[in-house]
N, C-alpha and C positions, 0 to 999 in steps of 0.2 A: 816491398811496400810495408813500413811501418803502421798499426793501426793501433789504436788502445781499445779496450774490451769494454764494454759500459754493463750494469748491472743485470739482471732481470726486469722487466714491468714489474713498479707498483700501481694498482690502480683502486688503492684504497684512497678514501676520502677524508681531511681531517673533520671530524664534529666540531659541532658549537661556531662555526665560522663565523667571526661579525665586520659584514665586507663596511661597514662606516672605518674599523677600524683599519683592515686593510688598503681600501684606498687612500686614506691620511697617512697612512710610512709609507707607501708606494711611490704615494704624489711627493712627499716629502724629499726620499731617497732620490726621484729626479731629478727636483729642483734644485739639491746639493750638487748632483754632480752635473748639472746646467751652468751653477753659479763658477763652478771650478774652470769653466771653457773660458768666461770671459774675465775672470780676479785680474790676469795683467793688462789689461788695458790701459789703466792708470799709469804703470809702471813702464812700460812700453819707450818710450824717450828715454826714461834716465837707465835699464834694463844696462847699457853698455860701462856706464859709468861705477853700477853696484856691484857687477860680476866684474868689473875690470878687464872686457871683453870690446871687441871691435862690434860694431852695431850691426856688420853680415852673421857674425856668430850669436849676438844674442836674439835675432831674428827666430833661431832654429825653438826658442823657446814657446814662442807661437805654433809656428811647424810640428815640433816633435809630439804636440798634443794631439792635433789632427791627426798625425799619422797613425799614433799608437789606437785612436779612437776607432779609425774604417776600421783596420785590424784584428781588433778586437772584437769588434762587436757582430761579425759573423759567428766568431769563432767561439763570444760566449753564448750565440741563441744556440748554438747546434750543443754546444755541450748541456745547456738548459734542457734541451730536449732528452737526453741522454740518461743524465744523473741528478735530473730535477732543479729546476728554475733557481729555488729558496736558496738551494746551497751555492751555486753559481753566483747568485745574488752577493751570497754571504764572502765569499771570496772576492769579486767585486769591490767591497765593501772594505775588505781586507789592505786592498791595494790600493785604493782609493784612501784609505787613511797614510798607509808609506810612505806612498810619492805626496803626500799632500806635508810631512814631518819629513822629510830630504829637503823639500824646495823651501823651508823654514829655516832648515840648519844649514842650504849652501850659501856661498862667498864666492863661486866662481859657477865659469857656466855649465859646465859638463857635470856636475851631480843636479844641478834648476835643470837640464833638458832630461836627465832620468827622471826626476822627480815628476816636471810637466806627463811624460810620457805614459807614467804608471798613474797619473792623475786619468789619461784619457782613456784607460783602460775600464775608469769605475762609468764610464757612458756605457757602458754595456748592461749598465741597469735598469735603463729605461724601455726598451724592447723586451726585458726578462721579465719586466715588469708589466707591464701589456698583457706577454702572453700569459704568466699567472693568473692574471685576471680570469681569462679564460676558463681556467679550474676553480676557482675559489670562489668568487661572486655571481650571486642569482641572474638571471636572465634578465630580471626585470629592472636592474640594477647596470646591468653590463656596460650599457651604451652610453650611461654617461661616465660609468667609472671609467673606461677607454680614455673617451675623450678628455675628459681632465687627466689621465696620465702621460698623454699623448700632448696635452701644452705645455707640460711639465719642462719639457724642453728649450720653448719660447719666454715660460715664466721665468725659470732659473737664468738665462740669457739678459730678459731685463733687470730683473734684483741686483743681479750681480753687478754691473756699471756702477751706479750711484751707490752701493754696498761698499767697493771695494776702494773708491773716488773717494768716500768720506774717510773710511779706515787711514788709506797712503798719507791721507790729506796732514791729517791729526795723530797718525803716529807710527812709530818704525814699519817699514815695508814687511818685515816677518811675521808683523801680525793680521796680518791678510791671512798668510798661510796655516798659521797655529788656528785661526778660526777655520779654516777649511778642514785643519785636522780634528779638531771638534765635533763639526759639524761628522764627519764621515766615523768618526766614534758613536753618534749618536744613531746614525742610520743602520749598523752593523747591529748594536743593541737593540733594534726598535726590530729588524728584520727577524732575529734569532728569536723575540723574548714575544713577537704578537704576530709574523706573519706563518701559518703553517704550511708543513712540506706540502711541496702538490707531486701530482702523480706522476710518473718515471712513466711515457706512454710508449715507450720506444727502446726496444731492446736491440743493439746495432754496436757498430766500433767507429770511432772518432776518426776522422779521416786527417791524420796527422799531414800525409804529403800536400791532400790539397788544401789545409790549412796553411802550410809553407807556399806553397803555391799562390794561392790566391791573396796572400802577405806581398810576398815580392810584386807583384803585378800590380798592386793599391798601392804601395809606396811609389815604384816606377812613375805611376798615374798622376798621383797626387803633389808627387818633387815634379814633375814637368809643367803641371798648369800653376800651380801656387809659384814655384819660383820660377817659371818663364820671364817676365816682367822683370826680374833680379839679373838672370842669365843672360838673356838674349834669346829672343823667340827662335831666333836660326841658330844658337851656339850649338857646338856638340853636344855638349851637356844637357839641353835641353831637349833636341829632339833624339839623341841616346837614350833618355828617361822612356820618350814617349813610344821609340822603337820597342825596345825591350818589354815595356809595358803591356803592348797589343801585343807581342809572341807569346811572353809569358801566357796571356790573359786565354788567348786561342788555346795554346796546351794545354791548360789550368781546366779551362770547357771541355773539350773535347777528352781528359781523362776522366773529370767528373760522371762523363755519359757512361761511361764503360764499368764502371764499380756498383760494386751493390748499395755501397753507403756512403753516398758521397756528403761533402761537408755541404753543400748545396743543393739539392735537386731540381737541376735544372728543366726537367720536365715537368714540375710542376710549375716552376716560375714559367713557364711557356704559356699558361694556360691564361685565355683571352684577360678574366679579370686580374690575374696576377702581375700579368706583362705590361697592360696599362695603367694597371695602379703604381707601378714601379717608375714606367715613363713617367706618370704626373708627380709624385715624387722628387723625381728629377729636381722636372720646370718650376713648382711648387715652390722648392730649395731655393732654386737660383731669383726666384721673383723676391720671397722671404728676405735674400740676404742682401741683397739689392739696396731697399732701405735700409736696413743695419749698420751698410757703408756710407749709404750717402746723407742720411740727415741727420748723425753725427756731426758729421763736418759744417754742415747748413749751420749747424746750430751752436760752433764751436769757432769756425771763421772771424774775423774780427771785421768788424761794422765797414769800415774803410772801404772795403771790396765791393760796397753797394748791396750784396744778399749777403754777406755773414753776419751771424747774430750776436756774435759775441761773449759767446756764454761760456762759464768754466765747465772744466771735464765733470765735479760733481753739479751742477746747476743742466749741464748737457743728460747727466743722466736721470736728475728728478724729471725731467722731462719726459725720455722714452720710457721713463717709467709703467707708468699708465696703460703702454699698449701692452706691457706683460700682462696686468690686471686686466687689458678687456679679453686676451686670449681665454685667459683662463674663465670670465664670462661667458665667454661666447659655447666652451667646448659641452654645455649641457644643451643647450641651444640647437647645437646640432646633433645631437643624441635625438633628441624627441623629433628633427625633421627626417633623420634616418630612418627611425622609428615608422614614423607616416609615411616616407617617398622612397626610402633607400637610403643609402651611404651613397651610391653613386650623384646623386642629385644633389646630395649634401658637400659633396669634395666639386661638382659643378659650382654652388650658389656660393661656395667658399672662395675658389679662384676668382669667379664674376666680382666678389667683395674685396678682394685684393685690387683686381682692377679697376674700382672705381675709385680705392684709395689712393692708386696711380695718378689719376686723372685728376681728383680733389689736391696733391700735392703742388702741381702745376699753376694752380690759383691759388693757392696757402704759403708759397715758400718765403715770402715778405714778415712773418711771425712766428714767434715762440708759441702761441694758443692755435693757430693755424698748421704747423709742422705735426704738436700733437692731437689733434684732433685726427691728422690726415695718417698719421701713425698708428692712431687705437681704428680705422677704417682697417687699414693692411692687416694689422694684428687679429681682430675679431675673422677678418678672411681665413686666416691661416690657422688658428683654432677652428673654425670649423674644416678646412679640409682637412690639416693633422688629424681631427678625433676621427674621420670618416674614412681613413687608407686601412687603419687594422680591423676595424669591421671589412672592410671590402678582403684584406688579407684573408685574416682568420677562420672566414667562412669560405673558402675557396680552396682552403688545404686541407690536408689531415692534423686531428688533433694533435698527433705524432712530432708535426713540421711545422707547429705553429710557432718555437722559439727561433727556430731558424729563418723562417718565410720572414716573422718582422723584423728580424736582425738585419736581413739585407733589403729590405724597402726602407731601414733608418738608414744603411747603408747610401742608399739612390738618394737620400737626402742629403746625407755629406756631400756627396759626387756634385749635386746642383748648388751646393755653397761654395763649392771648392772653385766652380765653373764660374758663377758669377761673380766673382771677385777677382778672379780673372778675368772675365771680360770689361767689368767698371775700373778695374784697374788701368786698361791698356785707354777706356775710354779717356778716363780724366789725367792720366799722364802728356795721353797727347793733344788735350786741349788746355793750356795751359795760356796764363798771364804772368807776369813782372809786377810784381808787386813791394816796392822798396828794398830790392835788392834781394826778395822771397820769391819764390815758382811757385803759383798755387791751382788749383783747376779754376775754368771760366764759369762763369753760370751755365750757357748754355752746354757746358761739358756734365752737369749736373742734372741738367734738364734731360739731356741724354739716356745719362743714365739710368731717370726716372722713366723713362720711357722703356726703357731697354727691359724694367723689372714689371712693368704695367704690361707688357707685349708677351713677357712669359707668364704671365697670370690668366691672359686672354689663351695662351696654348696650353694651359693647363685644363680649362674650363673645356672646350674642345676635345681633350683626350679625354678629361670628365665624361663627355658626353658619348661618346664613342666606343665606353664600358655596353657590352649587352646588356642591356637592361633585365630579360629574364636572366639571365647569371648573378646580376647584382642583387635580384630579390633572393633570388636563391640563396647567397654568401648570408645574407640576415637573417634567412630562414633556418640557414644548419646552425649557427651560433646557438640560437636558440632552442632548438631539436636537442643540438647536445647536452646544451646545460638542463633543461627538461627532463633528460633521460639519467642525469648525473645524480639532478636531486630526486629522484622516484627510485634509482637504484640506494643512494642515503640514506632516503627513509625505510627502502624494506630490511636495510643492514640494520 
């Protein structure tokens, strides 16, 4: 058994903290590497023509982001834990500028799919950055810093569309990327030069196997439902991915149980508000991504079809613009109902606000002001349950395992994006029309899918509810307790 040795505890505090400042690089550092998930979008069609690549291979440029993302982003909460968030961060940061100056300087596709991969690698800063939060900002500050670092994900998500749509538009494809390496130049400086170290809580060895481990088995996982729909739901290929997947995954468990330091601890993810903050996560995911696939297209279709609206790729993203801006509204919003009711109640009234966005789409889909309107509904949801999962986290673990705990509940988020796109895929594939010689989805294939993302919004609200309510007050009481006892120990230093 391979293991790396991690420092001593530090549990010295930095002085002079000014968390205004910290949560502006924090938030910042997100939303860059938010914006880097969705750059090709634009690109996406002509991707085969620029790499001089068959359109299966330059597919994997999508893909290899995803992948490297799950992967990573266990692997850097538990090292966060280890040898401290900042530096983890800062490395992050590091790789995220690489692969961001690879996918600038390639011509074919196999250096774009490293580039993309060590792009998905710098998502690992958004979790790092959460739990930092944790050490570095007042208590009375916490709940909304969370929650705006936690839309960070959805903010950088909408930027990035119309960001990257105007860039392609107006000039050579590599300057998407040269701006992305910028961008990740500027987060590295901002991290190094104004975020201070935090404390090392956790003196333990890096669990090298089951970081291999639990690698193999998310890739396994992830190639079987993203390219099923590519494959063939019954080829070899596809349920070989998903065989291997579940053995690995069983192994991957059940050696975790047995070690002293596992990359996971899954006995604590067992614990009631862990396990269903993780389930909603999930559903949460798949409801999220739901819309992302389908009112693009609403809104991108050409009029002829009776519901397409006609609008170009940059005119399609001024549009879902907006709901990135109501996320990032809404995440203070649900800090102060946290605050009053719980985070439990707040990750409830969030799913309940996704699905009424659900519902308001199915009367709106006839317009551009209707689409968005029914988009900043969803979005404002989904800000408030994102800010209200690492409250429910972080007060349910040890400070020790809080880089890890939200590493893998961003994790259960991937997993429910990965799912529903999978499912709206196989939806709108097989409801199709003829359309001048084009296969397109029908409306009611649409409608569908709208339903299908409103119906896990509803199961999310449900597992919401299903949290112990004393366990939930609880998880908001230790956050609090901690950082209380953090700043009384600071000030007697």
């Amino acid at each position: 058994m391979t293991q790396l040795a991690s420092p001593a505890p530090d549990t010295s505090r930095a002085p002079n903290v000014r968390p205004g400042q910290i949560v502006f690089v924090l938030a910042f550092a997100g939303i860059t590497a938010a914006i880097t998930q969705t750059m090709v979008v634009p690109l996406v069609a002509e991707l085969p023509q620029l790499l001089h690549t068959t359109a299966s291979n330059a597919s994997w440029v999508v893909t290899a982001t995803l992948l490297a993302a799950a992967v990573a982003t266990p692997v850097s909460g538990r090292l966060g834990d280890l040898y401290g968030k900042r530096k983890i961060m800062l490395i992050c940061a590091l790789i995220l500028t690489a692969g961001s100056a690879v996918c600038a300087l390639s011509d074919s596709v196999v250096p774009m799919i490293v580039g993309r991969a060590m792009q998905g690698v710098g998502m690992g800063i958004i979790p790092l950055g959460i739990s930092a939060m944790r050490d570095l900002i007042p208590a009375e500050k916490l709940g909304s810093s969370i929650a705006l670092m936690s839309a960070s994900m959805g903010v950088g998500g909408a930027l990035g569309l119309p960001l990257s749509a105007a860039i392609a538009q107006s000039a050579d494809w590599t300057v998407l990327f040269w701006v992305a390496t910028a961008l990740s130049v500027a987060i590295f400086a901002l991290i190094l030069l104004l975020i201070p170290a935090t404390p090392v809580a956790k003196a333990g060895r890096f669990d090298l196997v089951g970081a291999i481990g639990l690698g193999i088995g998310l890739i396994c996982l992830l190639l079987g439902v993203s390219k099923g729909a590519d494959w063939g739901w019954t080829s070899g290929t596809t349920l070989g991915c998903l065989i291997v997947a579940v053995v690995v995954l069983v192994a991957w468990g059940a050696y975790e149980l047995r070690i002293s330091d596992p990359l996971v601890d899954l006995r604590v993810t067992a614990r009631p508000v862990v396990l269903l903050t993780n389930v909603a996560a999930i559903v949460v995911g798949m409801s999220m991504y739901a819309q992302s696939l389908i009112i693009p297209q609403l809104l991108q279709l050409p009029e002829v079809t009776g519901f397409g609206l006609g609008q170009s790729m940059l005119e399609m993203g001024l549009w879902m613009l907006p709901g990135g801006l109501m996320m990032m509204l809404a995440s203070p919003v649900g800090a102060k109902i946290s605050h009053a009711r719980g985070p439990r109640i707040t990750l409830a009234i969030g799913a309940g606000v996704m699905a009424l966005g659900y519902l308001a789409t199915l009367f709106l889909m006839g317009s551009t002001w209707g689409l968005m309107i029914a988009v900043c509904i969803i979005t404002a949801g989904v800000g408030l349950a994102y800010g209200a999962m690492p409250a429910l986290i972080m007060g349910s673990v040890p400070r020790s395992e809080t880089g890890s705990a939200n590493s893998f509940n961003t994790l259960m988020r991937s997993i429910g994006t990965t799912v529903s796109a999978a499912i709206v895929g196989v939806v709108l594939s097989q409801m199709t029309q003829d359309l001048g010689g084009y296969t397109l989805p029908t409306e009611s294939g649409f409608q569908i899918g709208l339903a299908i993302g409103g119906g896990a919004a509803v199961v999310a609200a449900l597992v919401a509810l299903a949290i112990p309510a004393k366990a939930s007050a609880e998880a908001e009481g230790n956050i609090e307790h901690d950082l209380d006892h953090q700043s009384a120990a600071a000030t007697e230093r």
